[in-house]
N, C-alpha and C positions, 0 to 999 in steps of 0.2 A: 573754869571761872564762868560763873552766870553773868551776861549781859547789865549793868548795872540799872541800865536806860526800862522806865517803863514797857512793855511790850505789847502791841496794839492788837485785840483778839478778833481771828475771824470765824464765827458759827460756836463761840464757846470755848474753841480751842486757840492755844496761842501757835501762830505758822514756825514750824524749823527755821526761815530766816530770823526772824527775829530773834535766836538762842543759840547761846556757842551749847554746840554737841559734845564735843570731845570730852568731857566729865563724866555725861551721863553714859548711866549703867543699860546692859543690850535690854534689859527687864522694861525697862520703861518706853520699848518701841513695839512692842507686842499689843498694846494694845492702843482705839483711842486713833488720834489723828497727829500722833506726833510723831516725824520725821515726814509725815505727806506737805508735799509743797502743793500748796493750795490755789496760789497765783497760777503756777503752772498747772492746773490742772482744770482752772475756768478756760486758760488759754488753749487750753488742749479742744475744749467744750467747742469754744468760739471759731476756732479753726477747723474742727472737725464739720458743723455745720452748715458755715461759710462754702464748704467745699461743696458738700452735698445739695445745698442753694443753688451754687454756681453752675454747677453739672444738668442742674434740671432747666435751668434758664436756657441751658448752650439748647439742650436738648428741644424745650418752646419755642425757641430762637428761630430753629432749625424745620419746626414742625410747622413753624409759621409760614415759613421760607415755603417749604414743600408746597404745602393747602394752598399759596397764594398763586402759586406758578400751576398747580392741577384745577383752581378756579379759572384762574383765565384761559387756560386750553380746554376747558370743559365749552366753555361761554364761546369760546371762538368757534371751536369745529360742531357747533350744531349743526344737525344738516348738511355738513361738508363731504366731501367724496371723496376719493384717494386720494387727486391731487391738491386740492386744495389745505388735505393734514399732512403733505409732504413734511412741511417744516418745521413739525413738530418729532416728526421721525429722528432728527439726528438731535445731535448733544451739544448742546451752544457750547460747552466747554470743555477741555481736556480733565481736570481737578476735580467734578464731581465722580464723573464715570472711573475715574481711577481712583477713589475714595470707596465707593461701591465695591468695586473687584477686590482690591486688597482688604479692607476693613467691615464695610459695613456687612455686608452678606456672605465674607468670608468665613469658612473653620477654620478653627483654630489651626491644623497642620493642611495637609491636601484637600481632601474630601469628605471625611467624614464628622458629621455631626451629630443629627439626630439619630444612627443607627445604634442600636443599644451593644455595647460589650457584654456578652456573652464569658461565664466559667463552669464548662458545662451548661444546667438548667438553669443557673444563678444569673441575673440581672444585672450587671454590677454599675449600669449607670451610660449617659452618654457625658462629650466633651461640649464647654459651654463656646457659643462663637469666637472668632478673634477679638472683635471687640468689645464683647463681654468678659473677655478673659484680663483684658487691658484695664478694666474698669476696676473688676475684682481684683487686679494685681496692684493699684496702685493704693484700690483703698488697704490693700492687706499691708502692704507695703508701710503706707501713712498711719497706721497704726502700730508698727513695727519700732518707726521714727520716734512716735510720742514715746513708745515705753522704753527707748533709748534715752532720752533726753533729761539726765540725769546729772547729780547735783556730785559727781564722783571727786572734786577737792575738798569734800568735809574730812576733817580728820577721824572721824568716828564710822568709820565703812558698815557695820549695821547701820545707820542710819541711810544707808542706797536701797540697802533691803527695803528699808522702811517706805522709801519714795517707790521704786517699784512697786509695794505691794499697793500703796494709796493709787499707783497711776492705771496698772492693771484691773484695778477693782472699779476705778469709776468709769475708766471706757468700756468696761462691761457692763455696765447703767448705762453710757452711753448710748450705747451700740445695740440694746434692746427695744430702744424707739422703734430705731427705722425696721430692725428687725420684725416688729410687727406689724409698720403698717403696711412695710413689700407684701407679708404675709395672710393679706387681708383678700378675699373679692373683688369687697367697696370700696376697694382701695382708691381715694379722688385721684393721687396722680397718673392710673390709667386713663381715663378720658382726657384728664390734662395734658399731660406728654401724649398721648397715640402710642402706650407702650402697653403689650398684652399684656394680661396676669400671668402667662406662663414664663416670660423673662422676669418679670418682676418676682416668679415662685425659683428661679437660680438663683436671683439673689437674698433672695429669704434664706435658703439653705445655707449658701457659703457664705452670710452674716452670721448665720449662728454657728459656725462650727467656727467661725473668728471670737462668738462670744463665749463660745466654750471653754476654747484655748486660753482665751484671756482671764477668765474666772481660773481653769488650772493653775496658770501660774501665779496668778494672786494667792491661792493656797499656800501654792510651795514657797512662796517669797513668805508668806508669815510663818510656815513651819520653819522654814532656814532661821528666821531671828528668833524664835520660841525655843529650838534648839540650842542656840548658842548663848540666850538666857539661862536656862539651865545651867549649859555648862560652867558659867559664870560665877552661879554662886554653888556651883558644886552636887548638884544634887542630880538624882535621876528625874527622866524626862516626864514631865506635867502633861503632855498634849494633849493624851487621850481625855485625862481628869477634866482637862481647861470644856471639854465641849459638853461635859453631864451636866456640867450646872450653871453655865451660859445660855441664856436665847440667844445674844450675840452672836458665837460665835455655832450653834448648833442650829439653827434656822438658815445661819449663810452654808453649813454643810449640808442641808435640805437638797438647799438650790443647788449647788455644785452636784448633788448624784441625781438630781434631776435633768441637769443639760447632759451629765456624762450618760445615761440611760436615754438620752433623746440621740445623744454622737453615732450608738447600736443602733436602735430600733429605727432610724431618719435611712441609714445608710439604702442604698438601693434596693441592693439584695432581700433586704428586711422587708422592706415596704412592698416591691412586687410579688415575696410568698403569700403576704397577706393581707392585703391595703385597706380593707376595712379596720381589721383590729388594728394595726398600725395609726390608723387617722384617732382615733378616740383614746388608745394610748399616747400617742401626741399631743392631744390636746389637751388632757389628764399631766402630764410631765410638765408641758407647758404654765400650765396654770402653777400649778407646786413650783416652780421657777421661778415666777414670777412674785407669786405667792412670798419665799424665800429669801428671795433679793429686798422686796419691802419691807419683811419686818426684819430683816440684817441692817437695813437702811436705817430704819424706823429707833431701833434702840441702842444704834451707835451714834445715830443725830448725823449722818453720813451726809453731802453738801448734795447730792444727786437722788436723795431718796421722793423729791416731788416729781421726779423724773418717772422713777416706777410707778409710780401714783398716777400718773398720765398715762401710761403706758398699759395699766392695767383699766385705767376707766374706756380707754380707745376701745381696747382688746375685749371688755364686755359689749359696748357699746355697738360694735358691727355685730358681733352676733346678735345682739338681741334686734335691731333692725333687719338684719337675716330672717330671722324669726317670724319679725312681723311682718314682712311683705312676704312670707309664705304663706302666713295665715289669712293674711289680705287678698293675696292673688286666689288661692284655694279652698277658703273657707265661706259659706253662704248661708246664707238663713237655715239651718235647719240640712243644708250639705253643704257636699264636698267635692270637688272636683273628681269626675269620674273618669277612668281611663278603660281603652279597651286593648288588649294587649292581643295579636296575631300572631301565630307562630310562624315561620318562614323556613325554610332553608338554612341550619345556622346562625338563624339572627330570628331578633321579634319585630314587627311593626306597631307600635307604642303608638295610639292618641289618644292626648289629654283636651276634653272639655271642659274647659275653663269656667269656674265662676266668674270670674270679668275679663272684661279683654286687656289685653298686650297692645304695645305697641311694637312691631316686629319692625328689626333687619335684617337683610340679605347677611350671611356668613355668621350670625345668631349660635349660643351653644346654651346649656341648661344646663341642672342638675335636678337628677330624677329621687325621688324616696316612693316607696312602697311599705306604708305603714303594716299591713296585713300578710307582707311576703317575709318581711326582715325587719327588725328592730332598729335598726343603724341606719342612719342617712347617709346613705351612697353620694360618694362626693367624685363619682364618673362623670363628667363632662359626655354631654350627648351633643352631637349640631344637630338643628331645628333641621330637620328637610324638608318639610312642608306645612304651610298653615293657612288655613281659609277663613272665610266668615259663616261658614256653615260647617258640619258635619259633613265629611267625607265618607261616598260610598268603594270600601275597597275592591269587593267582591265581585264589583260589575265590569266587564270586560267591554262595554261601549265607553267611546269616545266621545266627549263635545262632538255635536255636527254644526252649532250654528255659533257669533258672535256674540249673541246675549247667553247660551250655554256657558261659555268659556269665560267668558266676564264674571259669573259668579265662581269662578275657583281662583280667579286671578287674587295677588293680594292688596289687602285693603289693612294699610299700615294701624289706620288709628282705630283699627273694632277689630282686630284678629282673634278669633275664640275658642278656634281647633287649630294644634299643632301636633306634629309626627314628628315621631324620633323614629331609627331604626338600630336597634341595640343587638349587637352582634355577639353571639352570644360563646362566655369566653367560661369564667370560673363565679364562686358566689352571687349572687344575687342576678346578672344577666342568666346564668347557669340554673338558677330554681325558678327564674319566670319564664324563659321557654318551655323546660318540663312540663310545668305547671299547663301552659298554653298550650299544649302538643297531646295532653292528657284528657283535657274535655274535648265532646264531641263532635265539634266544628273546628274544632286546634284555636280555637276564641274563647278571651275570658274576659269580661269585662268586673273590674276592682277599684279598688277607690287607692288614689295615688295624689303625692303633690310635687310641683313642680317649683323649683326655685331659678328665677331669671328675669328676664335674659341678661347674657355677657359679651363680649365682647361685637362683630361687626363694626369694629371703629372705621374701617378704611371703604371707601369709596370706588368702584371701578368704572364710573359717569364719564372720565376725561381720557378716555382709552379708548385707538380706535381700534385698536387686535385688544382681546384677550383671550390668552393661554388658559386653561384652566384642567389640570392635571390630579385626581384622582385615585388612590390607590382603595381597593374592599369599599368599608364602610365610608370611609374617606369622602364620596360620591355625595352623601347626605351635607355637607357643607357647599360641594358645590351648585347641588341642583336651585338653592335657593338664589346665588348667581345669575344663575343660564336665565330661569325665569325672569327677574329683575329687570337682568340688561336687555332679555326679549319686547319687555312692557317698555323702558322706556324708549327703547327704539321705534316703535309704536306710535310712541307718544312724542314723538320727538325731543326728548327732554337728554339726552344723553350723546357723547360721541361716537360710540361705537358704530362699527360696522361690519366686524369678523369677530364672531364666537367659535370657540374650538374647546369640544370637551374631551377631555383624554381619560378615560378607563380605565384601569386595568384589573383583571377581576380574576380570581383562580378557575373556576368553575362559571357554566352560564345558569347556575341556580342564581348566584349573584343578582341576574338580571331580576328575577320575581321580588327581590326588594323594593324594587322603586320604578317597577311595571304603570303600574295607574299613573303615576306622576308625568315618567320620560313620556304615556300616551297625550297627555295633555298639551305638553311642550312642545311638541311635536305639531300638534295641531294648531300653535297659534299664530298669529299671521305674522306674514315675512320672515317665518322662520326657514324655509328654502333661502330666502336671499344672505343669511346674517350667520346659520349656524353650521357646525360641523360636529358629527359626533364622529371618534374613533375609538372603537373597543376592544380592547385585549383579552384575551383567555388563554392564561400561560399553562392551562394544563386542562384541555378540550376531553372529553370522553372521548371524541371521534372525530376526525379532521373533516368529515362532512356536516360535522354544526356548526363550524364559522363559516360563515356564509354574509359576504355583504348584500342587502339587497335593494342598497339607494345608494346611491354619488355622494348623499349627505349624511348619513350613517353606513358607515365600515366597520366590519367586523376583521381581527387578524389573531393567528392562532401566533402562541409564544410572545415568550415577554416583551413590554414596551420598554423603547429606547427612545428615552425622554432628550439626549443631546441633538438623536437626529431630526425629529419632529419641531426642536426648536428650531434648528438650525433652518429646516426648509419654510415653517414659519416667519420667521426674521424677513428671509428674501422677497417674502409677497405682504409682507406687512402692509397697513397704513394706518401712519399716524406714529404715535407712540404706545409701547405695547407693554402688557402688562401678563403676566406670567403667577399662578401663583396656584398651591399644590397643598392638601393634605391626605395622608397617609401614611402610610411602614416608615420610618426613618431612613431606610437604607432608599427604599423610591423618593422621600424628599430628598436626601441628599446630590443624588441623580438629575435632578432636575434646578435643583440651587447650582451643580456644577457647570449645568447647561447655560444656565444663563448669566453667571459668571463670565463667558464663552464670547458673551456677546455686550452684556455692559459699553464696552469700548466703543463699539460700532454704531452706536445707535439708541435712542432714549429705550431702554427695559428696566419696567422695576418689578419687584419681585416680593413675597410676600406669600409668606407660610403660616399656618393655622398646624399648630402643633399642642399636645397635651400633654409634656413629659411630669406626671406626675412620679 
């Protein structure tokens, strides 16, 4: 019996609560918005959001917290000596530093995080932190809840099918927001939260393979009632027929073999045999996804279709500003940004001269294109390791000798015009511009290239009176622009440091020829006897008589470094509060997160990795 009572319509369609089910025939739930409970599924909207709010508030909350307590011990120990940053050395309280240990800088089981799993030559991915896995477990979880939360004492059980498949279909509207904008660069809530783009690129992935899953089973929840349609009124199955001559329902199966063909080509393995075509085949799938979801939206009159619509204007919209501040930063009356590319030892020395200046920070990364080497835009993350106001001479094996020499290489944040990358040289495009470079007859080439950036450098090492700073290969190039920094402002008296410590480790001392001209600079600037310490590894020496230390302040040591013991003897002669932080191999990060893990308890260390798991 039909509801006698008028029935109140919401988007056109009239809601499942307002209509006894039990009459009607399974045909009538296939298509359309009936048996979707629609109350519920704004409620779903409004809570899912609300969460996602809340999470980023705890998280501002928290960063505020942070930045207010590393201002005020910036401010206090200017100028101060050992003892007077004593008391910033220890932990006013037991609940932060055991927060740290177990969750924030924890992996997820023992140790390992960033080191990649290995099957055979296959890649098959690293494990996300512990409390990133708490994050992604609860949101999987809370989405698990909503498409539980079903209407199961209707007398008419298609009609569950029918809620499921309305609830699984619109959190996967839902769920494609956020999906894209974790997935962004210019993503605003990096600088907002203090959170990289490389955490925010894990949760980009394990949203979408939530929103994969969730379009799957919206499928299958409409084939199950389309089935049992049929069999109702007796005939053989329509399903295939229903999609020839629907956009409805052949635009939503677009999308659905575009996220299952992104679930393949996304997976590790896939992405590190070939991570150019993988990136442009993504973003290709991508698009037809989204593509798909809107006009499924679009011609079923769906309640979330202004949702993709936002979703896709976002999604153009960063790139096309991508776009234009490459053409901005690189493009000049009549040129273009010229680069000159050096060949080295296993790796290039890249500098780009800038049509206009940058504003540079210390721990800064890019991304490089080489219009005339490759057609694709290489979306490798380089860190800046060096930028002047001038053109750099590489070739010249003299050093600054006076004050005003050295001042002109120091940096000059608001007109920086030349920067160095050094690009280690691996498969594709690092791989044809060494050749390239090694083939003319200086092993120099200079080409026209553009540079897109800068990213990240959100964190501050100003309120620290130790800093750690740990290194692995190329790794080196994110910290030199550190060691520098904190040199000047120590200088300058604008900072609290007073112990730098840069830790190396390098396979070969061809390594060194990388960043020769640079460490000479550093080297030479003042009170760097008083403030720094370099210690260099070479875990696999030609000959045990090339490691050779030949200063108190640079150390050379043959065999691998053991990042526990260096912190540990670090710690002891601290002052201040010390800060520790490392890129490199995954397996050397993770060595050095477990070190100072070690130490959390004892004493203010914070800790802070520069990682690119793409």
């Amino acid at each position: 019996m039909m509801d006698p009572k008028p029935a109140k319509h919401v988007h056109g369609l009239p809601p499942s609560s307002n209509y006894s089910l039990c009459s009607m025939a399974p045909g009538n739930f296939t298509h359309g918005l009936m048996g979707v409970n629609l109350q519920m599924d704004q409620n779903t909207t409004y809570t899912l959001w609300s969460t996602i709010i809340f999470v980023c508030l705890i998280i501002v909350l928290a960063r505020l917290v942070q930045g207010g307590v590393s201002l005020v011990r910036h401010l206090f120990n200017l100028n101060s000596d050992h003892r007077q940053q004593a008391y910033w050395a220890r932990n006013g309280s037991k609940a932060w530093p055991w927060l740290k240990k177990r969750l924030v800088y924890a992996p997820l089981f023992k140790k390992r995080h960033n080191r990649n799993f290995q099957m055979g030559r296959l890649n098959v991915g690293t494990l996300p932190s512990r409390f990133h896995t708490i994050l992604l477990a609860l949101y999987a979880v809370s989405n698990i809840v909503y498409c539980c939360f079903l209407n199961y004492n209707t007398c008419n059980k298609v009609a569950i099918l029918a809620e499921l498949r309305g609830r699984t279909g619109h959190l996967a509207f839902l769920n494609m927001m956020p999906l894209m904008i974790f997935g962004g660069r210019n993503n605003v809530l990096i600088p907002l939260l203090r959170v990289s783009f490389d955490t925010f690129n894990i949760f980009h992935r394990w949203i979408g393979r939530l929103v994969a899953v969730e379009a799957i089973a919206h499928t299958i929840a409409w084939m199950a009632v389309k089935e049992i349609a049929d069999r109702h009124v007796k005939q053989q199955s329509t399903m295939m027929l229903a999609f020839s001559d629907n956009p409805f329902l052949s635009w939503g199966l677009v999308s659905l073999m575009a996220m299952l063909l992104i679930l393949i080509q996304a997976s590790s393995a896939v992405r590190h045999l070939a991570y150019e075509t993988f990136l442009h085949l993504h973003q290709l799938l991508a698009f037809l996804a989204f593509l798909g979801a809107a006009i499924h939206g679009h011609t079923g009159s769906l309640p979330l279709t202004s949702y993709i619509y936002v979703t896709i204007a976002l999604w153009v919209l960063e790139r096309v500003v991508r776009w234009a501040m490459i053409a901005y930063r690189n493009i000049g009356l009549g040129s273009s940004t010229r680069v000159t590319v050096e060949a080295l030892p296993e790796a290039c020395r890249v500098t780009y001269r800038l049509k206009r200046p940058w504003q540079m920070r210390p721990g800064c990364h890019v991304y490089a294109h080489f219009p005339t080497l490759t057609w694709s835009l290489s979306s490798h993350p380089f860190s800046i390791a060096w930028y002047d106001t001038q053109p750099a001479t590489f070739n010249s094996e003299k050093a600054p000798t006076t004050t005003a020499d050295l001042a002109n290489t120091l940096p000059n944040r608001k007109d920086s015009t030349t920067i160095t990358l050094i690009m280690s040289r691996k498969s594709g495009m690092t791989a044809k511009l060494h050749a390239r470079a090694l083939a003319a007859p200086s092993n120099t080439i200079t080409i026209t290239g553009y540079i897109e950036g800068p990213y990240g450098g959100l964190e501050s090492l100003h309120s620290y009176g130790t800093v750690l700073l740990f290194a692995g290969g190329v790794g080196i190039t994110h910290q030199l622009s550190h060691v520098r920094d904190l040199l000047a402002s120590y200088e300058a008296s604008t900072s609290a440091v007073q112990k730098i410590i840069l830790i190396w480790s390098v396979r070969t001392q061809d390594a060194f020829d990388w960043v020769h001209p640079w460490m000479t600079e550093i080297l030479q600037m003042p009170h760097r006897r008083e403030v720094l310490k370099v210690l260099l590894f070479v875990t696999k020496p030609r000959h045990a008589g090339d490691v050779i230390s030949r200063s108190t302040q640079v150390k050379m040591f043959g065999g691998r470094c053991k990042p526990g013991k260096i912190v540990e003897e670090e710690f002891e002669k601290r002052t201040g509060a010390m800060a520790v932080t490392v890129c490199g191999p995954g397996a050397f990060a993770d060595e050095v997160r477990g070190a100072v893990r070690e130490r959390v308890e004892e004493g203010v260390v914070d800790f802070q990795e520069e990682s690119f798991s793409w």
